[in-house]
N, C-alpha and C positions, 0 to 999 in steps of 0.2 A: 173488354180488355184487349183484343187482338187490335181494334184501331187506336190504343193505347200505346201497345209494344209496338207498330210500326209506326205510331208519330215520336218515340222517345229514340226509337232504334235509327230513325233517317236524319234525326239531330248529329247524330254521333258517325257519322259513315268514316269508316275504316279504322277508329280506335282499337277498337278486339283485336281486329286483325293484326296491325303491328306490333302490338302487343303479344301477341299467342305465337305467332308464328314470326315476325322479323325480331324481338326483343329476346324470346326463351319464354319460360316456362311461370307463368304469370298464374295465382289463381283467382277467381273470380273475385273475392271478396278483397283482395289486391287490388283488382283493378275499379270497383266500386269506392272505397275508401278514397283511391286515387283521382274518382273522377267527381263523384258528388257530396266526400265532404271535406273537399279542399287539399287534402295531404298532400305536400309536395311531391313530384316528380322529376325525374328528369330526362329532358327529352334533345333529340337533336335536329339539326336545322332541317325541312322538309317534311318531318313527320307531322302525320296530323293530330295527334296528342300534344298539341301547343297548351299553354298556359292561357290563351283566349277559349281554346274549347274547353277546359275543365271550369274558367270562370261559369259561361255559359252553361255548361250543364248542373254548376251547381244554382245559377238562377233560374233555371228551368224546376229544379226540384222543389226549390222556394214556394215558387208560384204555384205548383201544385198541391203541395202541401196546405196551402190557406186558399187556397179560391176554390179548387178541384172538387165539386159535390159529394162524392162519396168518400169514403175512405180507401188509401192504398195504400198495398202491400207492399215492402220496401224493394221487400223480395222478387217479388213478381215485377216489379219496373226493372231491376236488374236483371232477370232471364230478359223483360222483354229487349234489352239494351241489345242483348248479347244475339238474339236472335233477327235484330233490327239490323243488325252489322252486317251479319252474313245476308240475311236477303236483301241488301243494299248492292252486293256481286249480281244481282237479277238474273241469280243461275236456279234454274227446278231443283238443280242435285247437290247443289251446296247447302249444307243445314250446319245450325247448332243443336246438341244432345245435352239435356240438363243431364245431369248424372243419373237419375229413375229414367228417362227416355233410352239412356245410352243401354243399362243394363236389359229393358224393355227389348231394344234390338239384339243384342247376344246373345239374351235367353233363346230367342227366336229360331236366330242362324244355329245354332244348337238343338233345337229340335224340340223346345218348349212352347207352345202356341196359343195363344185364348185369342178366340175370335169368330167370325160367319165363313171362313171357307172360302175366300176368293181372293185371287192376287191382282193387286193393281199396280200401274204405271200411270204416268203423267203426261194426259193428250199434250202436246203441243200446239193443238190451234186453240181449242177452250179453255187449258187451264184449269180444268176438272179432270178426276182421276178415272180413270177410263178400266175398267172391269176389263185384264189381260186373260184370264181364265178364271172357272168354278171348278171347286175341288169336290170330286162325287162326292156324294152320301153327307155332305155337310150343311149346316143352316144354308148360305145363299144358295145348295141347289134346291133343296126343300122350300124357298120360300120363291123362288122363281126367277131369280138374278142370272144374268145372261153375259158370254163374252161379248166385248164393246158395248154394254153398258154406262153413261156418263153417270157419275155419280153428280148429283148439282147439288143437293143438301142431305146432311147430316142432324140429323131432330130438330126439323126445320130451320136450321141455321146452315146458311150458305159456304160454301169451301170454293167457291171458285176463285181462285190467284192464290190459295195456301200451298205452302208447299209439302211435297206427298206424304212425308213422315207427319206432319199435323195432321194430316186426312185419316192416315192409318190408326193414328194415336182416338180419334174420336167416334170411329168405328166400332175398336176395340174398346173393353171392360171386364168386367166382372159376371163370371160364370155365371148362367141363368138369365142377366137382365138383358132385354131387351133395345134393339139401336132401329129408327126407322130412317130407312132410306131414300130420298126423293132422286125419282132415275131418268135421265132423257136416255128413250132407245129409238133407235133409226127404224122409222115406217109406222109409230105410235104417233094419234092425233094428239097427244096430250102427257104430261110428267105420269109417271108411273111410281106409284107408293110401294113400299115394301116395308114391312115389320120383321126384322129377323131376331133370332136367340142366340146370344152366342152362348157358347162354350167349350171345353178346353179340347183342341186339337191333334192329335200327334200330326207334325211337321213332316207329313210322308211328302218327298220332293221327287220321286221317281216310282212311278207303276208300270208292270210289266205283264205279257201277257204271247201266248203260243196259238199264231192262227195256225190255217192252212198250206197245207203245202210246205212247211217246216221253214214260217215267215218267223222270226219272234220281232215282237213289235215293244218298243222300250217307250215311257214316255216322259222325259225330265220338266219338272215342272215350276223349279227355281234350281239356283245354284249356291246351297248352301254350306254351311260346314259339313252337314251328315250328308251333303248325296253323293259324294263319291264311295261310299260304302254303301247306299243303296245302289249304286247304281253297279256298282261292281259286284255283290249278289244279283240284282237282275239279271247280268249278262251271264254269269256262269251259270243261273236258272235256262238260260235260254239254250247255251252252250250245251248244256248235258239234256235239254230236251229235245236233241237233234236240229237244232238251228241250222240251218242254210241259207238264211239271208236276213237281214235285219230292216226294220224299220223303224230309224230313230226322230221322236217326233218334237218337235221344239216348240210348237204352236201355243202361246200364250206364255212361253218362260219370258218372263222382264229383264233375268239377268243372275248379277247377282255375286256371287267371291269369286274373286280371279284367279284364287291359288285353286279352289274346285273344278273351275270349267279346264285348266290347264292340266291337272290329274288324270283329268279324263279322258283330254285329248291325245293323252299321253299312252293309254290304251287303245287307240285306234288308229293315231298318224304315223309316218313313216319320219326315218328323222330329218332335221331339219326346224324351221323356226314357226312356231304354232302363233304365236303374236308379237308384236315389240310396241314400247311404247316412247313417246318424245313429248319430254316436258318443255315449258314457256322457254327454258334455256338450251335446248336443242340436244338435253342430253337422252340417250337411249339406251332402256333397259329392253333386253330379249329374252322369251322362254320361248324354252328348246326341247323338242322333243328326241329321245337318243334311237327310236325306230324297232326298239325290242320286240315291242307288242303294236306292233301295224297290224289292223283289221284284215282281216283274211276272207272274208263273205262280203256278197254284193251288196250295198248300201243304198239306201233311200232316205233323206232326211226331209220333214215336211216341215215347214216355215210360215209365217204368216207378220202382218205388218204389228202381232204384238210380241213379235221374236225381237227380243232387246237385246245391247249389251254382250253379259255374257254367252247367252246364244248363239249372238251373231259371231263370238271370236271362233264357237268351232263350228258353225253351220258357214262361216269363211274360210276357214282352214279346210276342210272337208271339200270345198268348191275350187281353191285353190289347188291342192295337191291332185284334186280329181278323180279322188276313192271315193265318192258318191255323187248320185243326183239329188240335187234341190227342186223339191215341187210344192208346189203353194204359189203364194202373194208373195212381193217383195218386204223384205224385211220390215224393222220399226227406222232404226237408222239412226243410234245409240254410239258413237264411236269416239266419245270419252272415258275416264279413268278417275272415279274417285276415293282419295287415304282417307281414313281415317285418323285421328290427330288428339291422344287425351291432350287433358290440362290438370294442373296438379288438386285442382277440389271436384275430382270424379265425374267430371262433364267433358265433352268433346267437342270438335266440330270436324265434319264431311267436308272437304273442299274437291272440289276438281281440279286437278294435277297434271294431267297430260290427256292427249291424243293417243290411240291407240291404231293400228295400220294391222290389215291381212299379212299372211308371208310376200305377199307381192306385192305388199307394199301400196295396197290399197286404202282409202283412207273413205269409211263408206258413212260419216255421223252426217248426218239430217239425206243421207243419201239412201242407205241399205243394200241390201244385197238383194239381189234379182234371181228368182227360181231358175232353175235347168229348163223347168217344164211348169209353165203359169197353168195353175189353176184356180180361180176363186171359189170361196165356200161360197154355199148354196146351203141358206139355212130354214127353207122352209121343207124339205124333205127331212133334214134334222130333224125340227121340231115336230113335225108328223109324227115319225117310225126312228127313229135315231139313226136314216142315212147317212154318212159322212162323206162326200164326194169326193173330198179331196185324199181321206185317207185309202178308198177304195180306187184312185185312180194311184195311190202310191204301189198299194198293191199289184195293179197290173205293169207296172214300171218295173215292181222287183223283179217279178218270176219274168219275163222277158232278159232282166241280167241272166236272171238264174239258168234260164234255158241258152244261154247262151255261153257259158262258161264250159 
């Protein structure tokens, strides 16, 4: 079915599109009537919704109808239409959401969850979904799944060139049953199997915790709708258990809501401009921070090449303004922007929108951002005894502020 939907979807390139977003508010079953069973239209000179490509798509449908070995679902050639359009942009992060996928991710960002416990992103050299972190105590740490992890198959069916929201979608299921994983991990003579269990998760996106020496160390671990209230109890936990410097850790966040990571930054940065962003048309939107609540204790934020996106707007901000050190790996190098867009039959699509810039105006996508103080993980002391190097070198980076204040 999926080499189905991208041979039906690369017929039609950029129909949807003009339709959804340069024409208004089009719904699906609109635009199908429109295009496969002749309905008239009307269109204007330029667009690619000509009266040749609707002929064509309706003899395309013909032909499948009577030659096509199996039977198809009328329905199912229509998502794939619509999902063929957008990855026809040949962007990772542009997607179409049937209306069950769309609701699937808001439950999410809301803090509904069923799945194995690990967050992924979208390598750019494989095109496999690269395991950005594992969440404690859940199926992928129990069954042995690891950061940078390539996922290559999904119940023996390959994912490599899907885009992430498909990948996520075939991971996930139904409480109890089981998903097996086929994994390349770096320094493995061979694919690595896994069988995990899912089920239903609280969408904890921030854990916190009281070292030594009155460190409190926060660790965000997407940017959803609920973490700025998680993350805003962490900090007053931390606050009233004698905090004297902080260690905020971003390692393995992919990203995530813009109006979250800005809430947050909004508790730490002094005022001034926390990111701005410029669309295909040079226009630019800015958020702003007013400097009420600028961070008051010495800062350490630790990064790593699967700090995405949202991460990177405040572990840039942070580097910018200069109220903290960055230690780790250089970022992932995320420095787009993309809306969300319903349509009026309960489906959406993801496009990418603009460009996103530091306050200085740095523009860091396929670039990232570079540590204060490079350090790489070292993961076979991890994997021994659960050393962290990098976090234990953050450590000594703090209390050196500390003692110096």
């Amino acid at each position: 079915m999926n080499n189905r939907r991208s041979f039906w979807g690369g017929l039609v390139v950029g129909v949807f599109l003009i339709l959804a977003v340069g024409c208004g508010y089009f719904g699906g079953r609109y635009l199908y009537r429109a295009l496969v069973l002749g309905e008239p239209v009307s269109v204007s000179q330029g667009e690619v919704l000509t009266s040749t490509v609707a002929q064509k798509i309706g003899v395309l449908e013909e032909m499948i109808g009577e030659y096509y070995l199996e039977d198809v679902d009328s329905s199912e050639l229509e998502q794939g239409m619509y999902r063929g359009i957008v990855d026809a942009l040949d962007d990772p992060y542009s997607v179409y959401y049937s209306a069950e996928e769309l609701e699937e991710v808001q439950n999410k960002t809301q803090g509904i969850y069923y799945g194995i416990g690990a967050r992924v992103s979208l390598d750019p050299d494989t095109q496999l979904a690269r395991i950005a972190g594992v969440i404690e105590g859940t199926p992928a740490e129990e069954a042995g799944l690891m950061a940078n992890d390539l996922i290559y198959m999904v119940d023996g069916e390959s994912v490599q060139g899907m885009d992430l929201t498909s990948i996520v979608a075939k991971v996930k299921g139904d409480e109890g049953t089981k998903v097996h994983l086929t994994v390349i991990r770096k320094g493995a003579n061979d694919y690595l199997e896994f069988d995990v269990t899912r089920r239903k998760l609280d969408n904890e996106t921030v854990t916190h915790e009281m070292l030594e020496d009155g460190i409190g160390y926060i660790q965000i671990l997407e940017f959803d709708d609920v973490t700025v209230d998680q993350f805003t109890d962490a900090l007053a936990t931390c606050k009233g258990s004698g905090m004297t410097g902080l260690i905020l850790d971003l390692r393995g966040n992919p990203g995530g809501n813009m109006t979250s990571v800005c809430e947050i930054a909004r508790m730490m940065l002094p005022e001034g401009l926390i990111v701005y962003t410029e669309d295909k048309n040079g226009q630019r939107e800015e958020y702003t921070c007013d400097g009420t609540h600028q961070f008051e204790y010495p800062l350490v934020v630790l990064v790593d090449s699967n700090s995405a996106s949202a991460s990177e707007i405040l572990a840039g901000a942070v580097k910018d303004y200069g109220i903290g050190t960055l230690v780790g790996t250089t970022t992932f190098g995320k420095g787009i922007v993309q809306r969300i867009m319903r349509l009026s039959d309960g489906s959406a699509v993801k496009l990418t929108v603009s460009n996103y810039y530091t306050p200085k105006g740095h523009n860091i996508h396929k670039i990232g951002i570079e540590p204060d103080i490079e350090v790489p993980f070292e993961p076979e002391p991890y994997q021994l005894d659960g050393t962290d190097n990098q976090l234990n070198r953050a450590i000594e980076v703090l209390k050196q502020k500390q003692a110096a204040q």
